[in-house]
N, C-alpha and C positions, 0 to 999 in steps of 0.2 A: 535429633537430626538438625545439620546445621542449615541455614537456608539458603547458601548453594545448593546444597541434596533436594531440598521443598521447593522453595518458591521458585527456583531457576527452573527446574524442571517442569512445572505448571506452564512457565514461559515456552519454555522449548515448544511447549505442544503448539507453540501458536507460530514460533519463529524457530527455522529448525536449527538445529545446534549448531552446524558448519556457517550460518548466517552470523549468529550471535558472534562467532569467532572473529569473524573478519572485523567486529564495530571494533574500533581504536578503544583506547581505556576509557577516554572521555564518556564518552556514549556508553560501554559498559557499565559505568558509574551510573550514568543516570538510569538506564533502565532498574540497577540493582534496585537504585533508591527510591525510585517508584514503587518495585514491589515491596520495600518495606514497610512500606505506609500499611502491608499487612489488612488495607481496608475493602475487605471479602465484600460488602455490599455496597463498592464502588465494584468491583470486577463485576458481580450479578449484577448492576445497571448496566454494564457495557455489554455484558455478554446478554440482557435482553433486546435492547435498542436494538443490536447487531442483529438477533434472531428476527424483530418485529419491521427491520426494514426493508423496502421492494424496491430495491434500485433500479429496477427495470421501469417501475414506473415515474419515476423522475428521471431518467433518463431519457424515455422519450417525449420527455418535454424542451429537452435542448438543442435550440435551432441555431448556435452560433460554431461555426468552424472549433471542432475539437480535434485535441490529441490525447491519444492514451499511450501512457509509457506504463507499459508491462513488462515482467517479470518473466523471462522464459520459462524458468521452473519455479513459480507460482503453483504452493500446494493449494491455496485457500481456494484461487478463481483461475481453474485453470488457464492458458491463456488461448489456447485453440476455441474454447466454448465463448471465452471473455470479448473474442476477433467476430466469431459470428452473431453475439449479441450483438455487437454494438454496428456490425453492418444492417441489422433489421431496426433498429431500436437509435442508433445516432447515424443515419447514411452516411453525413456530412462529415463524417469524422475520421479519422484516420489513426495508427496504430504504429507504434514503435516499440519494437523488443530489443531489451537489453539482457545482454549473454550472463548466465550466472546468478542471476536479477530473481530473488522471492516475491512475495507479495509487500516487502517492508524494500524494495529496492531501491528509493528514492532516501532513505537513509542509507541503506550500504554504500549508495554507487551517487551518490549526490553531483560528481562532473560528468557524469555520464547521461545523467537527468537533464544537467543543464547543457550537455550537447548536442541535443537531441528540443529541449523545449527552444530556446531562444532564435534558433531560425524560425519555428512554427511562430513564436510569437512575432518576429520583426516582420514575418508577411502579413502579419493582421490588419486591417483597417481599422480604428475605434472609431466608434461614432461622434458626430459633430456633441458636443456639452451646452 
């Protein structure tokens, strides 16, 4: 089997196939060559971290003006549960959905991130240093 048939496929499960299509070659490239590295017990750390982590509870520890730019069809976190978490869990925070948009949308849609993040950021005030 060659490893389009393998390892893309293992990929897929995570980023769905119509997603991968749309990365330009570049970014195709690099994901390939990521999973060449072939190193299974780099995948089993991420995929523990991933299971071991509560973002619920570092979430609501943040008190400073948030945005979340979600993915409409986000298979991983869907994005109606993602809206209601984070109204109980970051009040202060606010949500922007992008049309088309997975859970990897800030690579797909990288101007659409950024038209959507840079008002939120130029109304911020940073604090005095």
């Amino acid at each position: 089997e060659s490893f389009d048939d393998v390892e893309l496929l293992w990929f897929f499960k995570l980023m769905e196939r119509r997603h991968f299509a749309r990365l330009d070659e570049d970014q195709q490239r690099l994901v390939a060559s990521i999973l060449r590295l072939k190193d299974t017990g780099f995948y089993r750390q991420v995929a523990a971290a991933l299971a071991s982590y509560d973002g619920i509870a570092d979430a609501s520890r943040i008190t400073m003006p948030s945005l979340l730019i979600i993915g409409d069809q986000d298979l991983l976190m869907p994005p109606s549960q993602t809206i209601a978490d984070m109204r109980v869990y970051i009040p202060h925070s606010r949500a922007e959905l992008i049309t088309d948009g997975g859970h990897d949308v800030s690579l797909l849609y990288p101007e659409r991130v950024l038209e959507r993040l840079t008002p939120f950021l130029s109304q911020q005030v940073l604090p005095s240093l």
